[in-house]
N, C-alpha and C positions, 0 to 999 in steps of 0.2 A: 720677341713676341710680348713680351710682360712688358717691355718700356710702351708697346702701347694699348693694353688695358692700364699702366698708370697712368697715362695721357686721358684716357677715357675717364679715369675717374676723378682726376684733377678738372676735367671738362664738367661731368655731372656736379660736382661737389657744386662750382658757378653757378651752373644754371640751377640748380636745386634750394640754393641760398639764395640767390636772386629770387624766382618764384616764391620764396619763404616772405621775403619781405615786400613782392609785390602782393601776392594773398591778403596778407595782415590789413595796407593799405585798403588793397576793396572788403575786406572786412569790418572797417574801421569807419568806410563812406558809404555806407549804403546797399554792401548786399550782404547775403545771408551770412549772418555774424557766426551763427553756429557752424554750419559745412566749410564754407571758406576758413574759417577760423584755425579750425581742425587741419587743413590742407597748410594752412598757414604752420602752425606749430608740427605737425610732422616734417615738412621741408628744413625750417630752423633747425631742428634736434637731428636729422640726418646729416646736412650739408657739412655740418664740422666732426661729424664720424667720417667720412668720404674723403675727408682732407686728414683726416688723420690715417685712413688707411694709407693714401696717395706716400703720405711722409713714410711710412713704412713700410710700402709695397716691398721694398728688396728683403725684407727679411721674413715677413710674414706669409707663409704656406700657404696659408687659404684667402692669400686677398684677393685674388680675380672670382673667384668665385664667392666672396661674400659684395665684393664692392658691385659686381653686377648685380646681386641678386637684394640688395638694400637700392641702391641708385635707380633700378629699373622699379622695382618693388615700387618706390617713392613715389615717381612720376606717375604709377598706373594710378595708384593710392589717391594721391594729389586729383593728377587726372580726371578720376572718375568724380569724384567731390566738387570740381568745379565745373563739369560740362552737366553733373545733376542739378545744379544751380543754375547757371543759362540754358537748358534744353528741359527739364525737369525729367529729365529719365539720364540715366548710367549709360556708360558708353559701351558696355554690353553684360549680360547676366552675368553675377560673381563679380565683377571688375576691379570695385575696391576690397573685397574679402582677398580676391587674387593676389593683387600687390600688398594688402599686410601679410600675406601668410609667406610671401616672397621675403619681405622684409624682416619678419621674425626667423626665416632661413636663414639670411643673410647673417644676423646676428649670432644664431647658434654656431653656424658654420668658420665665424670671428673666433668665437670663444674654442671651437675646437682648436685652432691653429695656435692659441696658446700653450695647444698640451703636444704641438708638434717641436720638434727642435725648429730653432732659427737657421732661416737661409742665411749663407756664408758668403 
């Protein structure tokens, strides 16, 4: 079952880094430098935590539940920042508050599993 949330999160980590540098791009040619920017630099700064979960997955306690809850977290995050740039409304109330409050889980719930023992 874990081998494949680390599949999942080795999947996320791609596509999350991908979208990091495709963002940067449309931020960089013409659309909203601020929003997209933003989505842009959260995807970057997540995609190589995700791959670092992935490399650690066997040992770390709480990586299925932090790598879903940053990876998912991301996308909504991302997400909602760039469909409020081409639609000019959120893709529904809360969206990106949602996926940061997701993604600040994700990280606490990282840093718990350092005060767990290592899987063996």
């Amino acid at each position: 079952m874990t081998a494949g949330f680390a599949r999942l999160t080795l999947f996320l980590a791609g596509l999350i880094g991908a979208a990091g540098v495709a963002l940067s791009a449309m931020a960089a040619h013409g659309a909203d430098p601020h929003l997209i920017g933003t989505a842009a630099s959260i995807c970057l700064a997540h995609a190589p935590a995700l791959l670092g979960l992935y490399a650690g997955f066997d040992r770390i306690r709480t990586a299925v539940p932090a790598s879903l809850l940053i990876g998912l977290g991301c996308l909504l995050f991302a997400g909602d920042l760039l469909y409020r740039t081409e639609a000019g409304q959120g893709l529904f109330p809360m969206s990106a508050p949602t996926g940061g409050t997701m993604m600040i889980l994700g990280w606490v719930i990282l840093a718990i599993g350092a005060l767990l023992p290592a899987r063996r």
